[in-house]
C-alpha positions as a Markdown table, in Angstrom:
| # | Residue | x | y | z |
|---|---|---|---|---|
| 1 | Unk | 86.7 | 33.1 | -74.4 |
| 2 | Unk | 85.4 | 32.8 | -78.0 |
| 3 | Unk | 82.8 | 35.3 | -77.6 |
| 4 | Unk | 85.2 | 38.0 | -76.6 |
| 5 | Unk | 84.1 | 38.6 | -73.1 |
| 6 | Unk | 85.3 | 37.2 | -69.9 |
| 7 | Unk | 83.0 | 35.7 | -67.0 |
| 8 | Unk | 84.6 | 37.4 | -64.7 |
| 9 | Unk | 87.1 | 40.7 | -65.3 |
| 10 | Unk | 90.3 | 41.8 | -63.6 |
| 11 | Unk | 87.6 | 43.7 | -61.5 |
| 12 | Unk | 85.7 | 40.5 | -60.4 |
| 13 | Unk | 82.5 | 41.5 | -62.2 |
| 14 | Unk | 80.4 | 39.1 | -63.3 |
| 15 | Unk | 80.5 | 39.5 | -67.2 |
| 16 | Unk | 82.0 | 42.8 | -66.3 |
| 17 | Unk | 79.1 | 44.4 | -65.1 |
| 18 | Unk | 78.2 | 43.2 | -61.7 |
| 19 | Unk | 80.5 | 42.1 | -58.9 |
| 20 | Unk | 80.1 | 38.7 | -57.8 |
| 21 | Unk | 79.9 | 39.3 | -54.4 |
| 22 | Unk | 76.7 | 41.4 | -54.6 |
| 23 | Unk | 75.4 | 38.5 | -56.6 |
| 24 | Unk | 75.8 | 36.2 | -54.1 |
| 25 | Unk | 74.3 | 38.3 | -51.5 |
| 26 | Unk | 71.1 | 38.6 | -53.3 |
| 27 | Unk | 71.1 | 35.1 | -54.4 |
| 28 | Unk | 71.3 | 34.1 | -50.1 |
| 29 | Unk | 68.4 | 36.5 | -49.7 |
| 30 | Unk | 65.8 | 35.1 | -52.4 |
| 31 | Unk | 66.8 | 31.6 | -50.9 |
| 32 | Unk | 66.1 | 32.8 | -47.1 |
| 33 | Unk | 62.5 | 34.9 | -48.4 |
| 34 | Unk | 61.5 | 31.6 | -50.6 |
| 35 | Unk | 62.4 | 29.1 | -47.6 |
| 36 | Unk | 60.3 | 31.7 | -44.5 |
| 37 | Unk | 57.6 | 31.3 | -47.6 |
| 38 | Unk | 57.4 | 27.9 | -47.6 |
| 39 | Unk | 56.7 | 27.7 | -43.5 |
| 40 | Unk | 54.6 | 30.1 | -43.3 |
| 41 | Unk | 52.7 | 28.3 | -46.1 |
| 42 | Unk | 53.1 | 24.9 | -44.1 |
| 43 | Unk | 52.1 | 26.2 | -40.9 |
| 44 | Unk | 48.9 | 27.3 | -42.4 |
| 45 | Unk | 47.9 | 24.1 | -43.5 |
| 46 | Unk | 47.7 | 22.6 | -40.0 |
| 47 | Unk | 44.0 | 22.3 | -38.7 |
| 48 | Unk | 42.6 | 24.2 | -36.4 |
| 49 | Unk | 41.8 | 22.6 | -32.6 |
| 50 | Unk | 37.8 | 22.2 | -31.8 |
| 51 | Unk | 37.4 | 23.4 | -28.3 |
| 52 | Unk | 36.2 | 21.8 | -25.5 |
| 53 | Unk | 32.5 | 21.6 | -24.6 |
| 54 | Unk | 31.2 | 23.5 | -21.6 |
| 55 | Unk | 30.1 | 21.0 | -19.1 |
| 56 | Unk | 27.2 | 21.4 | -17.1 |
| 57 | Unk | 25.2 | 20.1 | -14.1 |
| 58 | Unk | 21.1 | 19.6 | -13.7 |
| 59 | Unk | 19.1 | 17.9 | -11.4 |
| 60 | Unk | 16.6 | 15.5 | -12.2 |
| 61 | Unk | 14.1 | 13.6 | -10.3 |
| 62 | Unk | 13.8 | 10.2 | -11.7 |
| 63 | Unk | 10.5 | 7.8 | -11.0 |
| 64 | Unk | 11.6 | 4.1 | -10.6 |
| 65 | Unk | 7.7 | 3.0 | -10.0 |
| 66 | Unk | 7.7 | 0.1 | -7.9 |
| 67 | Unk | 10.5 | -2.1 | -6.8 |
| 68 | Unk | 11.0 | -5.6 | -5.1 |
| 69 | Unk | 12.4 | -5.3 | -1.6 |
| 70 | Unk | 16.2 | -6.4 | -2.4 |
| 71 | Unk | 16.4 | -3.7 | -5.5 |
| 72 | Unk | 16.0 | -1.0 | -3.1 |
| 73 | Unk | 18.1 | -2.4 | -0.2 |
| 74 | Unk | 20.9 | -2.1 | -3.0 |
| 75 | Unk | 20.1 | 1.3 | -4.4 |
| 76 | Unk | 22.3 | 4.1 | -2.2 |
| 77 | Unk | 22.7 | 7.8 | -2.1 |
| 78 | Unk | 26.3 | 8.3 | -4.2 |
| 79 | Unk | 25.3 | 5.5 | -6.9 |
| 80 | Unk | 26.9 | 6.8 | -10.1 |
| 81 | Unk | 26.4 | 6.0 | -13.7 |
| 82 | Unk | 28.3 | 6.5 | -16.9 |
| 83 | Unk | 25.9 | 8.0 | -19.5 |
| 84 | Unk | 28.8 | 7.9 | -22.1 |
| 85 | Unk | 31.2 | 10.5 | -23.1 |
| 86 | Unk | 31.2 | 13.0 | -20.6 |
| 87 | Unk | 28.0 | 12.3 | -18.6 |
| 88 | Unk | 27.1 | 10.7 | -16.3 |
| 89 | Unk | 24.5 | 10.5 | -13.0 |
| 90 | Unk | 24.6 | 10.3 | -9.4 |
| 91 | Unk | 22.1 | 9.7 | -7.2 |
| 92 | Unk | 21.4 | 12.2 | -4.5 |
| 93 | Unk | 17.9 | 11.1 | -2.5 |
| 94 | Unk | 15.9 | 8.7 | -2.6 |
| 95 | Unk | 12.2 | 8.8 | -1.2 |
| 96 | Unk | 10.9 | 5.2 | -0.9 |
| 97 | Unk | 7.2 | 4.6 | 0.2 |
| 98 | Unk | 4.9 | 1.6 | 0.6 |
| 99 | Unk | 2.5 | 0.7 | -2.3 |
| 100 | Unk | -0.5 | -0.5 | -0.9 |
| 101 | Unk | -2.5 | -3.9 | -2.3 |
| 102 | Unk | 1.1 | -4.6 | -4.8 |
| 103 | Unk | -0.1 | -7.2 | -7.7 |
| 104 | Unk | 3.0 | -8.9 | -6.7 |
| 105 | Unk | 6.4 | -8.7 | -4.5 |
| 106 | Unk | 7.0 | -5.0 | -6.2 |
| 107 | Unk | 5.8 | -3.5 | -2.5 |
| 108 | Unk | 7.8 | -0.5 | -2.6 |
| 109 | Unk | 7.3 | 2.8 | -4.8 |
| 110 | Unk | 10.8 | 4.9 | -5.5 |
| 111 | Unk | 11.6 | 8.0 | -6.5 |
| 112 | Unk | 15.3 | 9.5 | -6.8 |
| 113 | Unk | 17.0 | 12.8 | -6.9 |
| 114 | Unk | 20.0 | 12.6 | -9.2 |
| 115 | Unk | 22.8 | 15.1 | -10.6 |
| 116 | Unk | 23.2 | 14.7 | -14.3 |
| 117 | Unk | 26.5 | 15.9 | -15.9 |
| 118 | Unk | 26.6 | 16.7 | -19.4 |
| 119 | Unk | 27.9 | 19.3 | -22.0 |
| 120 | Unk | 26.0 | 22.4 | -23.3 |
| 121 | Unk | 26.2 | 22.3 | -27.1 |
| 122 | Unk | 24.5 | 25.1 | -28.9 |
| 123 | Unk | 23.0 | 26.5 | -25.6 |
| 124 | Unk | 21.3 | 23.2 | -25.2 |
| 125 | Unk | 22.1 | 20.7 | -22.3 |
| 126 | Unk | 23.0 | 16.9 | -23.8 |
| 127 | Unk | 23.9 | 13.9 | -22.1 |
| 128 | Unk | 25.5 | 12.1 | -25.1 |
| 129 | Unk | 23.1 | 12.1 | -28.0 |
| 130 | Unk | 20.1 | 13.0 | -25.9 |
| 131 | Unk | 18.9 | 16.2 | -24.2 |
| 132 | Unk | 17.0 | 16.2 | -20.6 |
| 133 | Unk | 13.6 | 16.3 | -20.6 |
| 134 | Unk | 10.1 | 15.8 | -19.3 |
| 135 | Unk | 9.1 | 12.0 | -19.8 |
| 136 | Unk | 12.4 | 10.3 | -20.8 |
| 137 | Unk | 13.3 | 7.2 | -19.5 |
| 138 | Unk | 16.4 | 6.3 | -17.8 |
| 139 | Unk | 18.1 | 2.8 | -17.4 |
| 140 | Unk | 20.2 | 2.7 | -13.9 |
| 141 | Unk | 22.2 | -0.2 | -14.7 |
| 142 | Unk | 25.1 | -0.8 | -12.1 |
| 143 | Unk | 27.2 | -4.4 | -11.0 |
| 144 | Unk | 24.2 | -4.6 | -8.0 |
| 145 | Unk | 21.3 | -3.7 | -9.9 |
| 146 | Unk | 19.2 | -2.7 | -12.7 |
| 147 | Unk | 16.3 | -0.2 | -12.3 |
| 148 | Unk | 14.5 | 1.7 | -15.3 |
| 149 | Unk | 12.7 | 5.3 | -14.5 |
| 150 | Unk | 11.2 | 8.5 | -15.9 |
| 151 | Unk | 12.2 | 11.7 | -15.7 |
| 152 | Unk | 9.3 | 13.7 | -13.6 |
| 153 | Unk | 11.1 | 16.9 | -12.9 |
| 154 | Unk | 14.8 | 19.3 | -14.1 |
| 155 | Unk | 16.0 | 21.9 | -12.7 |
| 156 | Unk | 19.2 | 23.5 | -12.1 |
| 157 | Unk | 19.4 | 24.1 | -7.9 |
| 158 | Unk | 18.5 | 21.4 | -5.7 |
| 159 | Unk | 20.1 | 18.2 | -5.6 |
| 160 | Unk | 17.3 | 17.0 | -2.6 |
| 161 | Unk | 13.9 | 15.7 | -3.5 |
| 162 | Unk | 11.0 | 18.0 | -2.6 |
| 163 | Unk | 9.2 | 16.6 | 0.3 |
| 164 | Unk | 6.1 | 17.6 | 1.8 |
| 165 | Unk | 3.6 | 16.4 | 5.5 |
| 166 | Unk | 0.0 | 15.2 | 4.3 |
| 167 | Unk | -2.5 | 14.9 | 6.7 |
| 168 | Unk | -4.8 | 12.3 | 5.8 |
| 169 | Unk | -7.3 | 10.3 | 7.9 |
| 170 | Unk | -7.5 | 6.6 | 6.7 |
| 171 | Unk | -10.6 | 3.9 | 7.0 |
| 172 | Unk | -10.0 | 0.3 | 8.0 |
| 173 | Unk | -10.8 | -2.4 | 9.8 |
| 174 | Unk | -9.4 | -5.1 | 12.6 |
| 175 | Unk | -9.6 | -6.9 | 15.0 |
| 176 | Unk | -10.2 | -5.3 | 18.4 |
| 177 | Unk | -6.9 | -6.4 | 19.6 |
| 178 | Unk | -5.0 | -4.8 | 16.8 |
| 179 | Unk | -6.6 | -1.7 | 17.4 |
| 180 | Unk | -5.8 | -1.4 | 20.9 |
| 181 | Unk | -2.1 | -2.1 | 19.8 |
| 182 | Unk | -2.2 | 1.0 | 17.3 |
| 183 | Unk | -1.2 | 4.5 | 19.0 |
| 184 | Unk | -0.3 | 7.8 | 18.2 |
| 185 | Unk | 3.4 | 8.2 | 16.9 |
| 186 | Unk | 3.9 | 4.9 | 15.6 |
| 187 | Unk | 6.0 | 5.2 | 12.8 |
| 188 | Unk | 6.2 | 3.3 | 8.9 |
| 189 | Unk | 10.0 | 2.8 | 9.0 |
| 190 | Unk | 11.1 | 2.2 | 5.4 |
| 191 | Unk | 14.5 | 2.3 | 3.7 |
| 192 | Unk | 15.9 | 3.5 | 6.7 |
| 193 | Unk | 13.8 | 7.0 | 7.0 |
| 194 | Unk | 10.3 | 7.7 | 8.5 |
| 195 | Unk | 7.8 | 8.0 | 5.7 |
| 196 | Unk | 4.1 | 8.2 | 8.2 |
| 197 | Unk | 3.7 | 8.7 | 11.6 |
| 198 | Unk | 0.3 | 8.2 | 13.2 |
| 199 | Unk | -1.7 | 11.3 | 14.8 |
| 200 | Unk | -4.5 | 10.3 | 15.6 |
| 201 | Unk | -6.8 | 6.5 | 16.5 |
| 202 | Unk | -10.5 | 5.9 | 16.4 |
| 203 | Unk | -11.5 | 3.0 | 17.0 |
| 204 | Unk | -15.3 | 1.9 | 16.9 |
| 205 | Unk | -17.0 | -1.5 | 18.0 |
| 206 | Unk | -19.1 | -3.0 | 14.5 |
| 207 | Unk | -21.3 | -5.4 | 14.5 |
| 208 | Unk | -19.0 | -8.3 | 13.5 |
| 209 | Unk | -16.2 | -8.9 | 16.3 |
| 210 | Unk | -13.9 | -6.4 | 14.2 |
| 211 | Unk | -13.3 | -2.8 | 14.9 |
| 212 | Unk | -13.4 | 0.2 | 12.6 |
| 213 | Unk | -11.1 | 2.1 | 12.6 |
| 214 | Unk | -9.9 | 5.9 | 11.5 |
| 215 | Unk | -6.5 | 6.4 | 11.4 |
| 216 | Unk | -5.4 | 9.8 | 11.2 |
| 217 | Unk | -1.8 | 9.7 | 9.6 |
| 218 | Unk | 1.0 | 12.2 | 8.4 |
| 219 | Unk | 2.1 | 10.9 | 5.5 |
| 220 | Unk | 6.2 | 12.1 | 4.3 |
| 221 | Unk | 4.7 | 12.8 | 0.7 |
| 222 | Unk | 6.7 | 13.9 | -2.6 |
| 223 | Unk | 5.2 | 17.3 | -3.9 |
| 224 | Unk | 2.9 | 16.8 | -7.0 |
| 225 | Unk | 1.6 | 18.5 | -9.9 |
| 226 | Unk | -1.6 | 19.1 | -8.3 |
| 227 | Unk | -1.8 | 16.9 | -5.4 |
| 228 | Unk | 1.7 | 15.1 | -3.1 |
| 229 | Unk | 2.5 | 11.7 | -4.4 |
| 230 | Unk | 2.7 | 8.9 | -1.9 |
| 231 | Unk | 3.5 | 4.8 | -3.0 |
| 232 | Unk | 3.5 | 5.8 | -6.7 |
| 233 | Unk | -0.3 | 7.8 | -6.7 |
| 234 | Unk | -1.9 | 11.8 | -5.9 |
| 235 | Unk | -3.2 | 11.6 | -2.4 |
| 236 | Unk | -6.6 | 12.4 | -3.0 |
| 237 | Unk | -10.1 | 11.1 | -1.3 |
| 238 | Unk | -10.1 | 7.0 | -2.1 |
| 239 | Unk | -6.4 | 6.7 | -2.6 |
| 240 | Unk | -5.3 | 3.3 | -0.5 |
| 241 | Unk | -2.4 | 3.8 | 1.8 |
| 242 | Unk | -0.4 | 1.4 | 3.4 |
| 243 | Unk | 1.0 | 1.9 | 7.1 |
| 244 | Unk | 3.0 | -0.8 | 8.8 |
| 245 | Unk | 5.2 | -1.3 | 12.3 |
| 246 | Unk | 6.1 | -4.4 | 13.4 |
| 247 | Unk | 3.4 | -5.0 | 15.4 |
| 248 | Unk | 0.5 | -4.5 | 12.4 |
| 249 | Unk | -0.1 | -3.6 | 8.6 |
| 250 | Unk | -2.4 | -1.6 | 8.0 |
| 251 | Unk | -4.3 | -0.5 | 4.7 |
| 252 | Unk | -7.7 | 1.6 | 3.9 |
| 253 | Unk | -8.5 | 4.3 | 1.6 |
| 254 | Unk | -8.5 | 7.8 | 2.5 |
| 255 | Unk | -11.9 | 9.6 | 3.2 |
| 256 | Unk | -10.1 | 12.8 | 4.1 |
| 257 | Unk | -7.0 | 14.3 | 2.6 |
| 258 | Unk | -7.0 | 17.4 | 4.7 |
| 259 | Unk | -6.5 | 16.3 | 8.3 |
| 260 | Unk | -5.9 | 13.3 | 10.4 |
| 261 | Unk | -9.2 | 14.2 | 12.7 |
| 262 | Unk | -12.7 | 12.9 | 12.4 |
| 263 | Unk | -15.1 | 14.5 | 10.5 |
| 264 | Unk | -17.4 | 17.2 | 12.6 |
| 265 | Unk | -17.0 | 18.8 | 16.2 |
| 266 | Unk | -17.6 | 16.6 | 19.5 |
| 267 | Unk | -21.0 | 17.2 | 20.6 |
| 268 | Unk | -23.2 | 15.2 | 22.8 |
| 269 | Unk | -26.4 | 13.9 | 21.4 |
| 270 | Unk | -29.4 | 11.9 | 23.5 |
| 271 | Unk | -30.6 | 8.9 | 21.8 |
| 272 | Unk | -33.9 | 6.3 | 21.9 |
| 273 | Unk | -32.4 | 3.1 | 20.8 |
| 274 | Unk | -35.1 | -0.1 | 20.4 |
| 275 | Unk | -35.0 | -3.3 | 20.8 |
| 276 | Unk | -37.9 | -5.8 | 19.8 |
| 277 | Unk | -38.7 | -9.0 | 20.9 |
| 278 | Unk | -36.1 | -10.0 | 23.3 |
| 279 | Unk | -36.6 | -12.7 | 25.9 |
| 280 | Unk | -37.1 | -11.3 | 29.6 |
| 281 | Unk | -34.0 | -12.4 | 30.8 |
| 282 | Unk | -31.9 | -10.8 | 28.7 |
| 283 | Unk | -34.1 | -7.2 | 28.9 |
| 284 | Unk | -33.1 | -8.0 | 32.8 |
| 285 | Unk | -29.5 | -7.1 | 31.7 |
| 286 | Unk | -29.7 | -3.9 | 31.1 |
| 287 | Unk | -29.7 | -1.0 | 33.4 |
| 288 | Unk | -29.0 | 2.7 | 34.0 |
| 289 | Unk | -24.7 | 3.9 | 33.9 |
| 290 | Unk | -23.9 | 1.0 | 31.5 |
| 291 | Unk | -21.4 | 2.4 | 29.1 |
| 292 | Unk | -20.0 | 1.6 | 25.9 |
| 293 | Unk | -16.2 | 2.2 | 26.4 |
| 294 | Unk | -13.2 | 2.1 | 24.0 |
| 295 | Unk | -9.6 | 2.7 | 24.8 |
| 296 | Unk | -10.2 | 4.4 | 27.8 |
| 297 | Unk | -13.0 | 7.2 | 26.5 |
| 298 | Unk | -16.7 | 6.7 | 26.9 |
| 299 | Unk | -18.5 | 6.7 | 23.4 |
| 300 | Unk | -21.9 | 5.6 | 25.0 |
| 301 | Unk | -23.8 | 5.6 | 28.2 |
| 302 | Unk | -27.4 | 4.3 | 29.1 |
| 303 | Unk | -29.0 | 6.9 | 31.3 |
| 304 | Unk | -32.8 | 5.4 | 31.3 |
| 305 | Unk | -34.2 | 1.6 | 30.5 |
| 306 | Unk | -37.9 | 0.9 | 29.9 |
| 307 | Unk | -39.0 | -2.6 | 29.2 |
| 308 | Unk | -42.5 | -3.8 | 28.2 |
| 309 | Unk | -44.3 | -6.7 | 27.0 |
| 310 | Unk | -43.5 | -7.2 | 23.4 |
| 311 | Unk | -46.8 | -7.0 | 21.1 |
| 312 | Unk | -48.0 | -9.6 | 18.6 |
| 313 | Unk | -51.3 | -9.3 | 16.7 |
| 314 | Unk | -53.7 | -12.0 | 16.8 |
| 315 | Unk | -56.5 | -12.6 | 14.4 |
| 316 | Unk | -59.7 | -13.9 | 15.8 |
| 317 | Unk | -61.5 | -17.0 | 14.3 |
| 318 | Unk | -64.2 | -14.6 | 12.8 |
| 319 | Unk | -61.1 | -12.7 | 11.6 |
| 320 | Unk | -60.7 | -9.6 | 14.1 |
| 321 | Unk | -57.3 | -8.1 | 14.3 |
| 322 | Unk | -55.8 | -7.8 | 17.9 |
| 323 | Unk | -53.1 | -6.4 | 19.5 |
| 324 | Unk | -52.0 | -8.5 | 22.8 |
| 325 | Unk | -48.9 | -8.8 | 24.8 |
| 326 | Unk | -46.7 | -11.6 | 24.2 |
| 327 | Unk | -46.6 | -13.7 | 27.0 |
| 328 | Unk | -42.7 | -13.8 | 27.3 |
| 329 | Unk | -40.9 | -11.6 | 25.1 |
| 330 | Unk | -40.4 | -8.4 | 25.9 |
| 331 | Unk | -39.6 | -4.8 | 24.1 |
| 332 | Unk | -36.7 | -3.0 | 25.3 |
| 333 | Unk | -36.3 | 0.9 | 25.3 |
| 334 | Unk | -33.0 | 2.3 | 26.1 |
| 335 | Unk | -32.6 | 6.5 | 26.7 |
| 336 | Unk | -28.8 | 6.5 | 25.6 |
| 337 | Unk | -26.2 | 9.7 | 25.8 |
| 338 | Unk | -23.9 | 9.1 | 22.9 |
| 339 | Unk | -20.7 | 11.2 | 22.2 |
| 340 | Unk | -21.2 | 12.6 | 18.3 |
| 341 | Unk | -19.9 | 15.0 | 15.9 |
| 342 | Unk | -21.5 | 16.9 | 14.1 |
| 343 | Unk | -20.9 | 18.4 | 10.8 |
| 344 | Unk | -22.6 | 20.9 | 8.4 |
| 345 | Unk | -25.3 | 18.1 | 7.0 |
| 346 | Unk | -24.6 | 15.3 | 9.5 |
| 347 | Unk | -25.0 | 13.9 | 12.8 |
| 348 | Unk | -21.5 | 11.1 | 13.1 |
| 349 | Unk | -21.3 | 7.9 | 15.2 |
| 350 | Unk | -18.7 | 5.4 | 15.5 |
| 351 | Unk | -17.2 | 6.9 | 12.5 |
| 352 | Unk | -20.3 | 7.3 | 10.1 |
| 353 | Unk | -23.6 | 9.4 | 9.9 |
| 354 | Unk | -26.7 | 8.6 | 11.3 |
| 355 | Unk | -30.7 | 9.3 | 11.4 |
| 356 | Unk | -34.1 | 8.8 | 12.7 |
| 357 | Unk | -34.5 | 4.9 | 12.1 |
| 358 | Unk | -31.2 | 3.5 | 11.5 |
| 359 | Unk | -29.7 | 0.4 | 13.6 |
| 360 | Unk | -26.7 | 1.2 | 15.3 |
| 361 | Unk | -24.2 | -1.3 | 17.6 |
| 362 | Unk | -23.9 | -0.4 | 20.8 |
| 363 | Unk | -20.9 | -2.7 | 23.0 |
| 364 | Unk | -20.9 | -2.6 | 26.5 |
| 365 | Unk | -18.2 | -4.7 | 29.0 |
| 366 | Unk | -19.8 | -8.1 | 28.3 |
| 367 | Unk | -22.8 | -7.5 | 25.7 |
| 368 | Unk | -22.9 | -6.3 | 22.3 |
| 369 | Unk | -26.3 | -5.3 | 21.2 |
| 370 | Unk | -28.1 | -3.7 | 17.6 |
| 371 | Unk | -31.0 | -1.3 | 18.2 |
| 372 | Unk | -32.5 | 0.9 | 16.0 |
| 373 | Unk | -32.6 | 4.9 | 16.5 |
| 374 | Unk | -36.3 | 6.0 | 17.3 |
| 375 | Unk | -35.7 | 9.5 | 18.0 |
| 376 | Unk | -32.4 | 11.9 | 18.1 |
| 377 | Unk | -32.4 | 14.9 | 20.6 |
| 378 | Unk | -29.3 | 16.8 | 20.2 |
């Protein structure tokens, strides 16, 4: 070499100092160090996987309002729909119940019970951009229908809709053979489950050829707020309710939400009825054990009759008043036992109260009559 040294001596050291092979060595281990460097550094520049969200479950019950006949022949416990991502809904009950006087064919009210799947995100329950709340509205849109509905309750248990029995007694009217036709436990038979059965029939002659009628009812009622819901409204004195078989429909408001009975307790009251200015033949009609009967109890009974000429009042030609007896009507007193009831304030008969001076219809087997009430002796 021209600089006086050799690369490599007789000893193999690199420029006579170190030996080659040790080089080499240490060159292989900075090139093993610098290449574990470079994947470690790789590896850390991968991203980092987001975990799955928790899914969860609620319960919901959902108010469809009222619905057309063929909607909720279609609408089926097990109905699911996809809410997007990973939620969705299933239907789990369904309560359907008659709406009474419907502006149009929307004759059914229905309310559903539905499990709601979703994710918890920040310890809050979402069904794709929404939570579940109070007052949202819900779109069931499936191939056989489309029904929209608000969210009226959430929990986390049940997956059944909370049902509850209201008594209620119900005012209407009919004709007489209608009524006969209406008995205790007939049942409204609706979307394939028993939503009323009737307790309890009065029936009461009026003085048209109609009946009245109280209809004590048990009504398969979703729990309220404050009062059960039934066809879409709080059952509460006034509501209108809707009862139906196949032999008769039926609809009246409620006078009393607490019970199916009448209003008072049985009693037995003695009545004067009047009746003024009738012609002789017919006063000949009446007579003592007529009674006023309707299906199959005794609501009336004439115990007594007292007929006597009917009175007119004459004026003389030099203008005295007189009192005479008409020459062929007559005045017709009947003593009557009728079957009342009798409440805190009121004296009941054929369904409604009565006093001193009233008329009241009385219908015996082939004669219907309206008197009015001169004295009450209970």
């Amino acid at each position: 070499m021209t600089d006086g040294r050799q690369l490599l001596d007789e000893n193999g050291n690199l420029f006579g100092v170190v030996n080659i092979v040790d080089v080499l060595v240490v060159l292989m281990v900075l090139a093993v160090a610098a290449a574990g460097g470079a994947l470690v550094l790789a590896a850390g520049d991968e991203p980092t996987e987001e975990p799955e969200p928790d899914t969860a479950t609620k319960y919901a019950t959902i108010d469809l309002g009222n619905q057309p006949d063929h909607v909720v022949e279609q609408i089926e416990e097990g109905d699911s729909v996809d809410l997007g991502g990973q939620s969705s809904l299933t239907i789990t009950d369904m309560h359907a119940t008659p709406v009474a006087n419907p502006d149009d064919d929307t004759d059914i009210h229905l309310a559903i019970r539905a499990e709601v799947e979703g994710v918890m995100e920040d310890d809050s329950f979402r069904i794709g951009d929404e939570g579940l709340q109070l007052g949202q509205e819900f779109e069931l849109d499936t191939e056989e229908y489309t029904a929209n509905g608000e969210v009226t309750a959430v929990d986390d248990e049940s997956d059944a809709l909370a049902r509850t029995t209201k008594p209620v007694l119900i005012e209407t009217s009919m004709g007489a053979t209608t009524a006969e036709e209406i008995q205790p436990g007939d049942e409204h038979e609706l979307a394939g489950s028993t939503v009323a059965t009737v307790a309890e029939v009065y029936s009461y002659p009026t003085a048209s050829d109609e009946r009245l009628v109280l209809l004590g009812v048990e009504l398969t009622a979703l729990e309220g707020v404050d009062q059960p819901t039934y066809g879409g409204d709080e059952v509460t004195t006034d509501t209108q309710i809707a009862f139906s078989t196949a032999a008769y429909d039926v609809t009246g408001p409620v006078i009393r939400s607490d019970s199916t009975t009448e209003f008072g307790e049985p009693t037995t009251t003695t009545a004067e009825v009047e009746l003024t200015g009738v012609d002789e033949e017919f006063a000949e009609t009446f007579e003592a054990g007529m009674t006023e009967t309707e299906r199959g109890e005794t609501l009336a009974t004439i115990t007594d009759v007292d007929v006597q000429p009917a009175q007119v009042v004459l004026e003389s030609d030099d203008g005295d008043i007189h009192l005479r007896d008409h020459p062929t009507e007559k005045d017709v007193r009947l003593t009557v036992e009728l079957e009342t009831r009798q409440t805190d304030s009121t004296l009941r008969f054929h369904g409604t109260s009565i006093e001193q001076g009233d008329t009241i219809t009385l219908a015996f087997e082939d004669l219907t009559i309206d008197g009015e009430l001169k004295a009450l002796d209970q």
